[in-house]
N, C-alpha and C positions, 0 to 999 in steps of 0.2 A: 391528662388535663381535664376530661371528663369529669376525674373521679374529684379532684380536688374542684370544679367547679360546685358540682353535687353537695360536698363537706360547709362551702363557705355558703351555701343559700339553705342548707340546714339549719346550720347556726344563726344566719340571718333572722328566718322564719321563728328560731326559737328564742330568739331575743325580742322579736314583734310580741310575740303570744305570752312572754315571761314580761314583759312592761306593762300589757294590758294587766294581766292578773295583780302584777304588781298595784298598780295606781288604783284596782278596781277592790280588791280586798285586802288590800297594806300589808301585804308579802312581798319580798323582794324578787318573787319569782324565780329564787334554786332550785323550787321542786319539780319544772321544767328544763331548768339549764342544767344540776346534776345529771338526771338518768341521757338525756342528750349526748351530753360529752364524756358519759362513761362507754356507752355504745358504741362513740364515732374513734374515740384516740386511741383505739386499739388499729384500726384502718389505718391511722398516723403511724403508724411504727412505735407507738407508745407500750413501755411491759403493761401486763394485765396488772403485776402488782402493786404500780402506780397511778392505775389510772384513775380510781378512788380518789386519791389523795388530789388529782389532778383536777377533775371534774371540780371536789368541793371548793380549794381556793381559787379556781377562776372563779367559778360562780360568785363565790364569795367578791372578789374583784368588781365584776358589774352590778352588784348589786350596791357599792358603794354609791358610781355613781345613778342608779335607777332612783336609788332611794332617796338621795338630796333631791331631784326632780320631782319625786311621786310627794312628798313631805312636804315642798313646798306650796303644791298646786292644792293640797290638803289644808293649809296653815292660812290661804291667801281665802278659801270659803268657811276662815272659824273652826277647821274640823283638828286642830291638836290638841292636846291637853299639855301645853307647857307647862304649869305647874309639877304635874304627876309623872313626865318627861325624864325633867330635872331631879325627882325625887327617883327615880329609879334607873339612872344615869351611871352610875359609880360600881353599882351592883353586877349592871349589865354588861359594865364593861371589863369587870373582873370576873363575870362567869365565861364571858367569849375566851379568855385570857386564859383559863382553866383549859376550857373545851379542844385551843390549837393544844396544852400539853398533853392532855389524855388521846385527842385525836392521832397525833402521832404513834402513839403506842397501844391505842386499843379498836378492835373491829367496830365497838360500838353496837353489836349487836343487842346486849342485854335493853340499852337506853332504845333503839327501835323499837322493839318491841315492846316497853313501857308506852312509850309515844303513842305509837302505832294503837293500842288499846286505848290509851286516853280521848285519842282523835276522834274515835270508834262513838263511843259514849258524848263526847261532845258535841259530834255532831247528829246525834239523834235529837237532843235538846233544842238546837239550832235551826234541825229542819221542823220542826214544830213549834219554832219561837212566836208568840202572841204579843210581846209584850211582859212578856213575866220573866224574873230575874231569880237568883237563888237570894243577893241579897241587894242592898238598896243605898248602900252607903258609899259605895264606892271603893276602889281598891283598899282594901287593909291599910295600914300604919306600921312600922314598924315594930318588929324586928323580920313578919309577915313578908312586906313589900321587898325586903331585899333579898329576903330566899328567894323570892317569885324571880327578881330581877336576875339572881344567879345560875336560876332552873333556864329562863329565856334563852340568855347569855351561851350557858355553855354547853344545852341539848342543839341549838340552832346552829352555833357556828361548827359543831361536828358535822351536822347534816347538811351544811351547804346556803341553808336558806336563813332569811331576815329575820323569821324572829316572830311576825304575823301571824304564821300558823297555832302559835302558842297565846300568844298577848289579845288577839282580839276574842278569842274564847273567852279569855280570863277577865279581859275586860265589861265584855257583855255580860258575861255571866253576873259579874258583879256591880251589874246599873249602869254601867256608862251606855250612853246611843251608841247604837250601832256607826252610823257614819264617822261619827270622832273615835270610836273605837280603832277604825280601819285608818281615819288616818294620823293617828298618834303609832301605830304601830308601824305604816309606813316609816315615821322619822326613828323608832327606834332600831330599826332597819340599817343606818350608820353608823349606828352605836355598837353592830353586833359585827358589821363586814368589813368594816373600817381595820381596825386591832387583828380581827381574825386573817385578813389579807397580807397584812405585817406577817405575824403570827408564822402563815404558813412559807411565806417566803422564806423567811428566815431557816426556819425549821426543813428546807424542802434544800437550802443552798448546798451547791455541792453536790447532790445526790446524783449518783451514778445512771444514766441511761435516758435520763430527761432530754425531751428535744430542743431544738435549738429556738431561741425566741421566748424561754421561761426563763422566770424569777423565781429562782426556788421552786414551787410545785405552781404557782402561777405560767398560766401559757398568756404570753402578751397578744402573741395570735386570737386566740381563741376572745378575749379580748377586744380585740379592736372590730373580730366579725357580728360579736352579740351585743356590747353596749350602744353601738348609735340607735339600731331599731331599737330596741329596750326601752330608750331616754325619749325616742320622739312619741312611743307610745302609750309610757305613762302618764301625763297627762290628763290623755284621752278615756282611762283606767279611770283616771279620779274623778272627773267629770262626772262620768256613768255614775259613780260610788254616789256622786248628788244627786242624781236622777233618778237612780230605780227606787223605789219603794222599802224602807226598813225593809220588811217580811221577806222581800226576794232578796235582798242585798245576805238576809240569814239563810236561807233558804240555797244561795247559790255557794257562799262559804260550805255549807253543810256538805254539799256536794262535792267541793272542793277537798273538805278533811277527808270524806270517806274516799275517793280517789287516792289522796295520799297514803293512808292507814294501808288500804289493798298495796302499794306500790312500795311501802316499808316489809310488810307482812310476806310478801314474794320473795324481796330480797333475802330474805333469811333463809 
């Protein structure tokens, strides 16, 4: 009893602290709820070789509903870019689409370590952000914007997370404010965990040694412990995201990539 007390206030905890980040730099916060419940579902009686697969479509799960909550509290103080949303919509939702098929069948390691480097360098730029952009115009046009949307789409939904970690680089980099950066990627956020949630279920149905309370590689458990914290915290995520300062708001993303990059760069 202990021990399962322990597992549900983990998860708790990491649903509170993945909602903050969420609402706070328009991540859907998997890159806390991943390594989490890769750690913990082996204690479950979960095989090792699943638990991968396990950790990402839960996360992927709560990050459905984090990010309708985080997106909206973003949208209600001006901070989405629906227009630019909408344009890369389709893209997004066919690279997620890609990412549950390759997910299935690939460690995924070449795409970390790509990432993990990109992070690297982006967030140098980040944490010394002034004000200055590479360019000025705003996201590219096509045929540009939909590679980006498919690159989003189908490295995120492998790795578990919304999508944020990719999109708000791309977007600052390329003139948008930081604040509508953060929360236009929030909403893109449903566009990537939404499908990918499907995706894995589907993909996960039937597989032999899953515990009991999964959808396919979804744990409805795991679930029901991380999404209520998650959903009352981000909000309070967005809030801040109006409140601190551009410079810190770059500054603490920055911090944030380079934490990730180290914690992909490990895993390999």
């Amino acid at each position: 009893m202990p021990d399962l007390v322990l597992f549900a206030a983990v998860l708790a905890v990491a649903g509170a602290l993945a909602g903050l980040i969420a609402g706070l730099l328009g991540v859907g916060g998997g890159i806390v709820i991943v390594p989490v419940l890769f750690y913990l579902l082996p204690a479950a009686g979960v095989p090792e070789d699943l638990c991968m697969h396990m950790a990402v479509a839960t996360s992927l799960a709560t990050i459905v509903t984090t990010s309708i909550i985080s997106a909206r509290s973003h949208y209600k103080r001006g901070g989405v870019d629906v227009a630019l949303l909408k344009g890369l919509a389709p893209a997004i939702v066919l690279g997620a689409v890609i990412g549950v098929i390759l997910g299935g069948k690939a460690s995924g390691s070449t795409l970390t370590l790509i990432f993990a480097v990109i992070a690297l360098i982006v967030s140098v730029h980040m944490a010394f952000f002034k004000g200055r952009q590479i360019g000025t115009g705003g996201v590219p046009g096509q045929p540009v914007r939909s590679l980006i949307g498919l690159i989003i789409g189908g490295i995120s939904v492998v790795m578990g997370i919304g999508g944020g970690t990719l999109s708000v680089p791309i977007f600052s980099l390329s003139g948008m404010e930081m604040r509508r950066a953060v929360g236009t990627a929030a909403a893109i956020g449903l566009l990537i965990a939404l499908p990918g949630t499907i995706g894995f279920a589907i993909t996960g149905w039937g597989e032999p040694g899953l515990p009991q309370g999964s959808v396919g590689y979804v744990s409805l458990i795991g679930f029901a412990l991380i999404a209520p914290l998650s959903m009352l915290f981000a909000p309070l995520g967005a809030k801040l995201a109006h409140t601190i300062p551009q410079v810190w708001l770059s500054r603490v993303f920055a911090l944030f990539l380079v934490a990730t990059s180290i914690k992909m760069l490990t895993s390999l």
